[in-house]
C-alpha positions in Angstrom: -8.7 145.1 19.8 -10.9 147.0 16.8 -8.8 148.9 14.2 -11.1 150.8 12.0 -9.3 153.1 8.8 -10.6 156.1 7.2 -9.9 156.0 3.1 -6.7 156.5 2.1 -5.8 160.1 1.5 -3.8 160.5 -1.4 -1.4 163.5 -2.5 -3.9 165.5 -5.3 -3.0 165.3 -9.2 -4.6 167.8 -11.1 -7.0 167.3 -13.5 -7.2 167.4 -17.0 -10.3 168.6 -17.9 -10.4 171.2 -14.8 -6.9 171.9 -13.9 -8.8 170.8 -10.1 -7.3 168.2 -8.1 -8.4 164.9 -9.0 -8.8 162.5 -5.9 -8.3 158.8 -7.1 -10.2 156.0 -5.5 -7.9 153.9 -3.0 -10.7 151.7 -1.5 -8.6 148.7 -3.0 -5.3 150.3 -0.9 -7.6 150.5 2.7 -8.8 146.9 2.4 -5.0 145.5 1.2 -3.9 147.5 4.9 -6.8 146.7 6.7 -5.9 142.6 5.8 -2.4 143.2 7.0 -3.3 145.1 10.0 -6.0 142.6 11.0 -3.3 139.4 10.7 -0.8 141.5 12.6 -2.3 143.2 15.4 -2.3 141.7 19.2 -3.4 144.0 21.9 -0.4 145.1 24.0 -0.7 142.8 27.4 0.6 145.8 29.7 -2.5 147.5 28.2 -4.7 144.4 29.2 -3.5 144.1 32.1 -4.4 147.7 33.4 -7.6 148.1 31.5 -6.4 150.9 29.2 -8.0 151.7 25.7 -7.5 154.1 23.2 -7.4 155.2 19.9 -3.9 156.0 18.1 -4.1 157.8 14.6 -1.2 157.2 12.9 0.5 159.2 9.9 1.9 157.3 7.0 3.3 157.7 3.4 2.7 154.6 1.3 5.6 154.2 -1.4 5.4 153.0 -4.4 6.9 149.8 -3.5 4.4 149.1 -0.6 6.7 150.3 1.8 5.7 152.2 4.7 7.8 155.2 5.4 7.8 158.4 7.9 5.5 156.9 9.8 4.1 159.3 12.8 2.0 159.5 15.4 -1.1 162.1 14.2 -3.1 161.9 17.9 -1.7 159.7 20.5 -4.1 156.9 22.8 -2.9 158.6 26.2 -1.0 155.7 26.7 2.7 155.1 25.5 2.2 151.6 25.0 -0.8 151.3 22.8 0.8 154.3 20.9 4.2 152.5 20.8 2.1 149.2 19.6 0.4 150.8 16.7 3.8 152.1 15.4 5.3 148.6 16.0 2.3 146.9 14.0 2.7 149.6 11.2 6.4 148.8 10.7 5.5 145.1 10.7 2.7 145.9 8.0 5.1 146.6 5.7 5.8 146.3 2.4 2.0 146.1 1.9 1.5 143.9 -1.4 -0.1 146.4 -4.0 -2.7 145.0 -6.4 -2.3 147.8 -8.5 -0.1 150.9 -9.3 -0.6 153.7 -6.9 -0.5 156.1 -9.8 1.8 158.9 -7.9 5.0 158.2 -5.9 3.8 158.1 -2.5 0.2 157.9 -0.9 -0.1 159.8 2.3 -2.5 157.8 4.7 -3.8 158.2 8.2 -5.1 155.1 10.1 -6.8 155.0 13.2 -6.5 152.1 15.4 -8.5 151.5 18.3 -7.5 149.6 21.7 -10.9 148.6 23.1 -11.4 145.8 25.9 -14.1 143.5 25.4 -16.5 143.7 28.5 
């Protein structure tokens, strides 16, 4: 299975010298998921076992604890099961160890994970 993540997308602050949103860099929170995700992730053997693949964007809000919360499904595989994996390996994810303050209360994320069969 290959999970690939788009940056982080953060809830905007404003800025003060523009009074424009400010968009923070969250490279460090990606690769902290991304080392989770990668430990975590098995691909589903119902899914194996009929050749599906898929990609499952997920929704999340990262608190400022690391936990994941309101997680959602943002565009679904196709397939119930790899879309009911990713939300399983999310849950399991969490709390994500933070190396550094988030700077706001939550982070809002979206992370898409792909189901593909080696051939």
């Amino acid at each position: 299975m290959e999970a690939r993540a788009r940056s982080p997308e953060p809830a905007s602050a404003p800025s003060a010298a523009s009074g424009a949103p400010a968009k923070r860099d969250y490279g460090w929170l990606a690769e902290a998921l991304w080392g989770r995700i990668e430990q975590l992730k098995r691909y589903p053997a119902a899914a194996r076992l009929n050749r599906w693949e898929g990609k499952v964007v997920l929704r999340a809000v990262i608190k400022e604890d690391g936990r994941v919360a309101d997680l959602k499904i943002a565009q679904s595989s196709g397939h119930d099961v790899l879309d009911q994996d990713a939300l399983g390996l999310m849950q399991q994810v969490s709390p994500i160890p933070l190396k550094q303050p988030l700077g706001h209360p939550h982070v809002v994320v979206h992370i898409p994970i792909s189901y593909k069969l080696e051939q």
